[in-house]
C-alpha positions in Angstrom: -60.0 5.6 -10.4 -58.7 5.9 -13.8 -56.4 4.0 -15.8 -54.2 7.0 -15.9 -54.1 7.0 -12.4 -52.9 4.1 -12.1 -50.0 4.1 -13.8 -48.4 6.8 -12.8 -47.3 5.2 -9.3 -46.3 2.6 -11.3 -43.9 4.3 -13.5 -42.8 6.6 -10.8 -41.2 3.5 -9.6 -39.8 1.8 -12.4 -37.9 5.0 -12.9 -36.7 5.4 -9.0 -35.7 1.3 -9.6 -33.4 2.1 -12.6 -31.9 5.5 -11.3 -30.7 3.4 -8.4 -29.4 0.6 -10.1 -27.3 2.4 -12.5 -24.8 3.8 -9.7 -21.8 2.5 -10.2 -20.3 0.3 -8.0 -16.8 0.4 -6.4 -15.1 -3.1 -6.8 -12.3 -4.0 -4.7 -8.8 -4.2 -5.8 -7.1 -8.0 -5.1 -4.3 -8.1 -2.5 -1.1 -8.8 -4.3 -0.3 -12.7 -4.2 2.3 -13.6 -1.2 4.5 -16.1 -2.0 4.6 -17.2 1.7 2.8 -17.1 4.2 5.3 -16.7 7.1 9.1 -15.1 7.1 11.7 -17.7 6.5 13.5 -19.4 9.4 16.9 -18.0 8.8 15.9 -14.0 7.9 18.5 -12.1 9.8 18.1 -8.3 9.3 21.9 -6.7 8.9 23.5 -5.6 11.8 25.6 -2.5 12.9 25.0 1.3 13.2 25.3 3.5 10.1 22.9 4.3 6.8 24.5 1.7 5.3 22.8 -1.0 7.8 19.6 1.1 8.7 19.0 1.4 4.3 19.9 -2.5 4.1 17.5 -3.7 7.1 14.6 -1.5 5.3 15.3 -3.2 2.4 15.1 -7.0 4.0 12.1 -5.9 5.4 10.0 -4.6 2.7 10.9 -7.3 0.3 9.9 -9.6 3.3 6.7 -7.9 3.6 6.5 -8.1 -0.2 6.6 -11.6 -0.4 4.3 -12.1 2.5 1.6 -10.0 0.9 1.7 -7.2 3.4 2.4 -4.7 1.3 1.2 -4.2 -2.5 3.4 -3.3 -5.3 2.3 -0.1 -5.4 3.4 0.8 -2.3 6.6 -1.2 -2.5 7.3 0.7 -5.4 7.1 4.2 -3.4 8.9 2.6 -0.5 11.4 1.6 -2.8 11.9 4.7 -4.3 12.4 6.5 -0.8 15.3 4.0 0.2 17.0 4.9 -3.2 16.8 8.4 -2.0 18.7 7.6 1.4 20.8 5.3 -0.3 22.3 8.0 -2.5 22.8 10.1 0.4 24.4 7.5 2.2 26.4 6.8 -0.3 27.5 10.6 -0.6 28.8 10.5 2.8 25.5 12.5 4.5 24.9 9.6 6.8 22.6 11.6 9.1 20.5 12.8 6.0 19.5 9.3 4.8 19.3 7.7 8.5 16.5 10.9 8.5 15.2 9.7 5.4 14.6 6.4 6.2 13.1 7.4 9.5 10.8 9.4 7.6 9.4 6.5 5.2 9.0 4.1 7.8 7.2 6.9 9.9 4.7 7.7 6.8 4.0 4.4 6.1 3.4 3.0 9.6 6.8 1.2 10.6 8.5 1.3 14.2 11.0 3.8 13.9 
């Protein structure tokens, strides 16, 4: 067997080694830092019927969740955004519009209604 013939294997494989290790990698995001790891002995959630209470109970438990790590800034960000939403319904006297809209959020990001 020739020389030739030999190396061709050889190279063959260096280059399937080097194709595979230059795909790139996914890396993981880090988990936003909780500040606690458990909710505070005296968290009461406001109580009552109305968007004012259903909009201020969201709101305790997101920036509970927040704090606990559960849910990234990102995400608080959007949730965030949504209760502002009710809020100014609420606050325009379409209670039923932002008790709907805060429904909604907790429904699309996996809260018990």
């Amino acid at each position: 067997m020739t020389s030739a013939k030999l190396f061709v294997p050889i190279i063959a494989a260096l280059c399937l080694a080097a194709c595979n290790s230059a795909q790139p990698v996914a890396v993981a995001q880090a988990p936003a830092v909780a500040t606690r790891s458990a909710t505070p002995a005296g968290f009461d959630l406001p109580a009552g019927s109305g968007c004012a209470n259903a909009i201020g109970r969201y709101r305790a438990i997101m920036d509970n969740d927040l704090a606990m790590g559960h849910v990234n800034q990102g995400v608080y960000a959007t949730i965030q955004g949504e209760i502002d939403s009710a809020a100014a319904a609420c606050s325009a006297g379409r209670d039923a519009q932002a008790v709907a809209l805060v429904r909604a959020s907790k429904a699309r990001h996996g809260y018990p209604g």
